[in-house]
N, C-alpha and C positions, 0 to 999 in steps of 0.2 A: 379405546386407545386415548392417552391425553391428549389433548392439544396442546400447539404452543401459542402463545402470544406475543403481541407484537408493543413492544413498550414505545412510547412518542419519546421525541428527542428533544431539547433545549434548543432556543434559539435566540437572538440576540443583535440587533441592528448598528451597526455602524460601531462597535465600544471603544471607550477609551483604555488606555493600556490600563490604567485600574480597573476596569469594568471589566476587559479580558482575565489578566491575573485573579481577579475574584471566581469566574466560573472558571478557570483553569484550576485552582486548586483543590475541584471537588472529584477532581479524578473520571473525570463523564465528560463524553463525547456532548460536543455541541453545535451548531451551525450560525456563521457569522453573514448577515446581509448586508448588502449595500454599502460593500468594502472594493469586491473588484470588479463590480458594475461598471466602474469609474476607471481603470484599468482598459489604456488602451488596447492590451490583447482582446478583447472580450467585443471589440468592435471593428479589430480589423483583421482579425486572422482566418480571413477566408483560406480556401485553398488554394485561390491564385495567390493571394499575396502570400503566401508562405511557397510556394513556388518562385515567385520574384526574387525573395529574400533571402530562401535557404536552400533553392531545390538541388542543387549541386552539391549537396552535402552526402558527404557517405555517412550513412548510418546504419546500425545492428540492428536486425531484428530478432525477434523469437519468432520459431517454428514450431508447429505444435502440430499434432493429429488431429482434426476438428471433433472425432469422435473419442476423445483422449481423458479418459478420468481419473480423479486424482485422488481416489482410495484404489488404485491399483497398485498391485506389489510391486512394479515396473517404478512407481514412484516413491513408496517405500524406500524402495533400493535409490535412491537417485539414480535412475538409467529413464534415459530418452526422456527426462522431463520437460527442457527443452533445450533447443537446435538454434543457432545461430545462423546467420544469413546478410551477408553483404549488398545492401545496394544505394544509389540516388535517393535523397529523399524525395525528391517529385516521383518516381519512380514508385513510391512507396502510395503516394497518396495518390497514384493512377488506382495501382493495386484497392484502396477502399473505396475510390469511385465505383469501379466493378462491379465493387463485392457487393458494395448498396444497390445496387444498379441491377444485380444477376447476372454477369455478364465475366466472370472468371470461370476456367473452364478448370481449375483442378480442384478439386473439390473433395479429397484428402486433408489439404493442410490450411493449415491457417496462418497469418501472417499478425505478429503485434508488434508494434513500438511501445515497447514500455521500460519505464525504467532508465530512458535516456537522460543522459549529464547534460542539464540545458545550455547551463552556461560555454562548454566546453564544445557542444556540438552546433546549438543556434546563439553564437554572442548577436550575430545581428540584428535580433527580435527580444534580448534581452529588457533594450530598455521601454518594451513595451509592459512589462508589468513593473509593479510598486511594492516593493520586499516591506513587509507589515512591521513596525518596531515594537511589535508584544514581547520579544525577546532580547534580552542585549548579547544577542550573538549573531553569528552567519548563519545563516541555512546553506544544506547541500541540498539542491532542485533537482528532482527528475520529472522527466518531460512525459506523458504518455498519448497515444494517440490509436484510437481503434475505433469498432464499429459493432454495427448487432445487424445478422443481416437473416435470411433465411437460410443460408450456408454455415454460417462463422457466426459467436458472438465471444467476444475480447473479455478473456476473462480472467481474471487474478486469483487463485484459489484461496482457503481459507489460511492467515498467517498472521503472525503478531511482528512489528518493528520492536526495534529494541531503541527507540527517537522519540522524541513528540513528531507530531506531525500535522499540519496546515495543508489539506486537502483542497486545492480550488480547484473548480470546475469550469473550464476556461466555452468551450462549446457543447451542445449537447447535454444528454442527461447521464447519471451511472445510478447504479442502485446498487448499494453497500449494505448487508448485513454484518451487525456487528453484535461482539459479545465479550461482557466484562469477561477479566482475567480471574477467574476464581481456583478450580482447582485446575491446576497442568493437564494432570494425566485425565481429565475426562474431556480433554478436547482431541486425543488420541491422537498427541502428535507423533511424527516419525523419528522418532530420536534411536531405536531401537537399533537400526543397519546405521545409519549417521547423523552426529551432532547436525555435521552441514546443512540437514533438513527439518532439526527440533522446532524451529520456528513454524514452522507447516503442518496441519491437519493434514489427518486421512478421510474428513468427512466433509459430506458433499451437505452445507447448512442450511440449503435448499432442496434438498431430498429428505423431507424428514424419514426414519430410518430407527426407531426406538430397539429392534429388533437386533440391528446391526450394531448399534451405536448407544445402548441402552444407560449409560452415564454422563449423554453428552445433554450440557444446560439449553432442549430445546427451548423451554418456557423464556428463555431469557435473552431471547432473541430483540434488536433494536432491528428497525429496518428502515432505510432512507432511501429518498429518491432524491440527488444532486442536481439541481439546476442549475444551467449554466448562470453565471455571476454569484455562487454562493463558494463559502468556504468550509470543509468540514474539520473540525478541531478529533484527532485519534490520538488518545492518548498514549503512551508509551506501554508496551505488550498486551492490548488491547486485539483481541483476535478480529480479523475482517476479513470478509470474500465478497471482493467487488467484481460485476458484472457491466458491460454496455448496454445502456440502455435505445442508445441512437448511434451514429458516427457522431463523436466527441474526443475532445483535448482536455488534459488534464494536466495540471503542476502538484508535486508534491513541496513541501519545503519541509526538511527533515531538522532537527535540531538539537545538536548532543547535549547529555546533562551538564547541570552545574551543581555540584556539592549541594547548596541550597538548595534545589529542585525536592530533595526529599524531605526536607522537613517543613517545605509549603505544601507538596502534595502528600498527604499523609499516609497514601496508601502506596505510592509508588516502591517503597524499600519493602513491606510485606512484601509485596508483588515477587521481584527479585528474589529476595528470600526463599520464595516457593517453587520456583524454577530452578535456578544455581545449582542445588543438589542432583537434581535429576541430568542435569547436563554432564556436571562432577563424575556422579554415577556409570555414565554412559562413554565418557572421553578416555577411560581405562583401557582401552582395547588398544590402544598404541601410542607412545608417546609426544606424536606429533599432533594427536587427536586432542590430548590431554593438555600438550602447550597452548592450542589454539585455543581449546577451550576456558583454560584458563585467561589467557588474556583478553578474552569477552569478557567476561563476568568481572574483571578488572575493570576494564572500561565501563561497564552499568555502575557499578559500587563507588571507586573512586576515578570520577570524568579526569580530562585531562587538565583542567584548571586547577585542580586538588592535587594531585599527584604531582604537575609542577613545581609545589609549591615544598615539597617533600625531598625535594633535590639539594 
């Protein structure tokens, strides 16, 4: 049986926005040091202080079956991928005290914060990080916050954004496999039952599975482990399945195209290109599949600054 390997990833201390834009245009994931070291989240977000600061916050969570896989047809289908759940966020980070601790007693589910609107949900603790100017735009932030325990480990399956993205690592560790976007279909996403889920694998990139999965690019496997104060650079339909390595916080900062995004990254428009169709392909099945669909693939091709400009 082959094996796969494991490729090292680029790294890069402190850059300036030329130094960034230089390895940004080469279409490859990289990790940026000694950026939000210096970010006061990264020194004072204990869990008391984010209890002081924000614990009266109602926030969503995802619910999930801890024994719950996601090359099951169940997820296929989009059914029960996950469950929603109201509560305090102090409340929540009792719950990962617990869970590190051994000391929850339902031991069915599991509980994630991820994906939360930071701004929206902790303005209070906003102005503890320092939004990076490698890009002349806004990011949209989501907040995440899990753990890796003997019960439960917080986990993101495998999936591609349709953003750049500035992954920091605010506490704790993750460990992120990643894999260029080469061909679609041998990352055997679910586009089949719904577009809604095209972005998602059926395959577990840490179960190697040649048998099951026999066209998917083991060998091209990246693997990182995320240290708290580093940032990781993913690029735009870049497939990843991030896991907890510890109880850790995490910011994304997502970042829409600009018209010119494609003709510095030079791979980015193939990219696009090879997807589109398959989605196109697939959003037939009813017309409201086929508008939505369409109006993605608008927004990858021509962002909102371009099409503005067309009015």
């Amino acid at each position: 049986m082959k094996t796969h390997a494991v490729e090292k990833i680029l790294r890069i201390k402190n850059p300036s926005k030329k130094q960034f834009l230089e390895m940004w245009k080469k279409y490859q994931p990289f990790i940026i040091e000694d950026v939000s070291t210096h970010w006061d989240a990264c020194n004072k977000w204990s869990n008391n202080y984010l209890r002081e600061q924000c614990g009266n916050k109602i926030v969503s969570i995802q619910v999930r079956d801890k024994d719950f896989f996601y090359n099951d047809r169940k997820f296929a289908n989009g059914e029960g991928f996950v469950n929603r759940k109201e509560m305090k966020f102090s409340e929540y980070i009792d719950y990962i005290e617990n869970e590190v601790n051994g000391k929850n007693n339902n031991h069915d589910l599991g509980f994630y914060l991820g994906e939360g609107p930071f701004e929206e949900w902790f303005p209070e603790i906003v102005g503890d990080v320092t939004y990076q100017g490698y890009f002349n735009r806004k990011p949209f932030v989501q907040f995440w916050y899990g753990c890796s325990s003997k019960g439960h480990t917080s986990t993101t399956p495998l999936h591609f954004d349709g953003m750049h993205n500035l992954f920091a690592q605010i506490r704790g560790r993750k460990k992120l496999l990643l894999f260029s976007p080469s061909d679609y279909l041998s990352f055997y996403p679910s586009i089949e039952d719904s577009t809604g889920y095209a972005h998602h694998s059926k395959v577990l990139p840490h179960l190697y599975d040649l048998e099951l999965f026999p066209k998917f690019p083991w060998q091209d496997k990246i693997e990182v482990i995320l240290q708290p104060g580093e940032i990781l650079y993913i690029p735009a339909f870049w497939w990843h399945h991030v896991t907890a390595v510890d109880e850790n916080i995490s910011l994304s900062f997502f970042y829409d195209f600009k018209i010119q995004d494609f003709f510095m990254q030079k791979k980015l428009l193939s990219t696009v290109l090879n997807i589109a169709p398959h989605y196109l392909y697939h959003a037939t099945s009813s017309k409201e599949s086929l508008s939505n669909t369409i109006a993605l693939i608008k927004s990858w091709i021509l962002p909102t600054n371009f099409t503005d400009t067309l009015k």
